[in-house]
C-alpha positions as a Markdown table, in Angstrom:
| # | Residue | x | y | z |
|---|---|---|---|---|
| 1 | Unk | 27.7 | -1.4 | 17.0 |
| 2 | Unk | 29.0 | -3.7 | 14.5 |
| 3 | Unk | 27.8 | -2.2 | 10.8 |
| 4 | Unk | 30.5 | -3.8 | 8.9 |
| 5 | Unk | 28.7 | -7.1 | 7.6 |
| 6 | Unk | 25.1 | -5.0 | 7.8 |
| 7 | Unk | 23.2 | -3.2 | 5.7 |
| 8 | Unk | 19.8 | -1.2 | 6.0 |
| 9 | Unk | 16.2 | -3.0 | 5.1 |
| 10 | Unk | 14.6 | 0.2 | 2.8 |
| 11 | Unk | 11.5 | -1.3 | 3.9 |
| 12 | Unk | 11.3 | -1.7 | 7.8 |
| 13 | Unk | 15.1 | 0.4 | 8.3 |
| 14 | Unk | 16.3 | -3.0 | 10.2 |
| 15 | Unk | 20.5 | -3.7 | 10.1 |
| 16 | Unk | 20.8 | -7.1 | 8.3 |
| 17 | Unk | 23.4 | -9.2 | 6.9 |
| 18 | Unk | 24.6 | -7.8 | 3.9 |
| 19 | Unk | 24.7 | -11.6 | 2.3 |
| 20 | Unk | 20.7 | -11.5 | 3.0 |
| 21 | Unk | 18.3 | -11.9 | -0.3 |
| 22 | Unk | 15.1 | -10.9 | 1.7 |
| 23 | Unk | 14.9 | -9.3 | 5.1 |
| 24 | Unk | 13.4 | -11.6 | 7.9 |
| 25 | Unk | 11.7 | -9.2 | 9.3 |
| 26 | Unk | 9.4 | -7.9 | 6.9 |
| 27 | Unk | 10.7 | -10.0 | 3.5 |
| 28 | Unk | 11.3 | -7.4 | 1.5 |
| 29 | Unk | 13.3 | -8.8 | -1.4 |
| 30 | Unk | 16.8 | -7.4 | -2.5 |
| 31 | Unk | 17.4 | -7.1 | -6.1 |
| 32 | Unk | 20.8 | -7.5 | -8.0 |
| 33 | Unk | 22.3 | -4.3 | -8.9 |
| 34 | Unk | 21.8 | -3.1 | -12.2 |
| 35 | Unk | 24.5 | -3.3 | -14.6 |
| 36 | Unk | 24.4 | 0.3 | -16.0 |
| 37 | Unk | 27.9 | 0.1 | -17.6 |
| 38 | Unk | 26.4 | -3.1 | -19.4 |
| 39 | Unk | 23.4 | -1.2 | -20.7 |
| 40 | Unk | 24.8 | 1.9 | -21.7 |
| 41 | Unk | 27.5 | -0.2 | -24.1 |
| 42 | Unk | 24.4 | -2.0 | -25.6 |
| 43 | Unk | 22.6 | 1.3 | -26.3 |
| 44 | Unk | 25.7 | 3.0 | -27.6 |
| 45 | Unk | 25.9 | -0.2 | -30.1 |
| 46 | Unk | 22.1 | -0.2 | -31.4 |
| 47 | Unk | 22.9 | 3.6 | -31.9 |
| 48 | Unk | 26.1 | 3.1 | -34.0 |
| 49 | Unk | 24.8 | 0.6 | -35.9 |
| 50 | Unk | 21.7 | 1.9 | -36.7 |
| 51 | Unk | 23.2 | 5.1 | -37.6 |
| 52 | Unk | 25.0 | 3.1 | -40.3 |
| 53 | Unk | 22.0 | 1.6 | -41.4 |
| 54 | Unk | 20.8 | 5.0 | -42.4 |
| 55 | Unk | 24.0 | 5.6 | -44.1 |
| 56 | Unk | 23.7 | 2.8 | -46.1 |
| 57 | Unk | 20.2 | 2.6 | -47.0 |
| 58 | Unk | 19.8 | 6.7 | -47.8 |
């Protein structure tokens, strides 16, 4: 069993090429991994600076 280039369909559990967008056997669509490191550094931000808006203002 060659599970090298494969990955699992959460959908119908079928091995499929890991470059696949949507499965071909029941088209469930892959999404693009989330970037979590990009999110948390945008919350961190909108925290700081609004933390020094209330510095400033009060």
């Amino acid at each position: 069993m060659e599970a090298v280039n494969k990955k699992e369909c959460p959908s119908c559990a079928m091995d499929i090429d890991v470059d696949s967008e949507v499965c071909p056997i029941c088209s469930y669509e892959f999404s693009e991994p989330v970037n979590v490191t990009r999110w948390v550094a945008v919350g961190l931000l909108v925290v700081i600076v609004g933390y020094l808006i209330l510095q400033w203002i009060g």
